[in-house]
N, C-alpha and C positions, 0 to 999 in steps of 0.2 A: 679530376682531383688527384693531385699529387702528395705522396706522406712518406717523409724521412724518421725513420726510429733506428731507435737499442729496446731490443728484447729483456726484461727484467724477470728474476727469477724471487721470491720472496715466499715461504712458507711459513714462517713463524706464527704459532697460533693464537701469540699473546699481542701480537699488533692489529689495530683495526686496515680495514679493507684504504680507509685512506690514508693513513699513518702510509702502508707501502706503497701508495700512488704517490706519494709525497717524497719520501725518501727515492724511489727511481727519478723524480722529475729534480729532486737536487741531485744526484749524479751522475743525470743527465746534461747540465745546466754547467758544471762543473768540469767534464770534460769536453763539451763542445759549445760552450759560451755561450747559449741559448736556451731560455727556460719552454721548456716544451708546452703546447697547446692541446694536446689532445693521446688519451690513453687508451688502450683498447684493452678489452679484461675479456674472462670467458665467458658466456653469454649465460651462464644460469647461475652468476654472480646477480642476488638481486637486493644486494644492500645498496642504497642511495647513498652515493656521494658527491656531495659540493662541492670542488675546489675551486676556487677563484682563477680564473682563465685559465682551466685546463677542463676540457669535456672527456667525459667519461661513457665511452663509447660499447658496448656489449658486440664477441664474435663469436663465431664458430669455430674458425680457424684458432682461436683461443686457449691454449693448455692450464685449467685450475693450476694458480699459482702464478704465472705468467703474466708481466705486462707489459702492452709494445707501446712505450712512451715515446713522441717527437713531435715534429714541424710537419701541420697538417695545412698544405697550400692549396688555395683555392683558387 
């Protein structure tokens, strides 16, 4: 399994956890013409999120705040 991303940074405490999965994956979409399928957050993020074709994946390697949105090839 191969995964192309951009690392997103987002802290703001008045946005929900998908509001900034959402906002990375449009300027994501944005500067390389492909809406992303798969996000990776920090793994003791344990709010649920839904986005429609984009999985939302929990890491380790993960920095609170951080999300490594891209093209996850199978």
């Amino acid at each position: 399994m191969e995964m192309n991303g951009m690392l997103w940074f987002d802290n703001d405490k008045k946005r929900t956890l998908a509001e900034k999965i959402k906002r990375a994956a449009d300027y994501f979409d944005k500067k390389y013409g492909r809406v992303p399928n798969v996000c990776f957050v920090n793994q003791k993020v344990v709010e649920v999120v839904d986005l429609p074709g984009i999985k939302v994946r929990p890491s380790g390697i993960i920095l609170p705040n951080h999300f490594l949105v891209g093209m996850e090839e199978v």
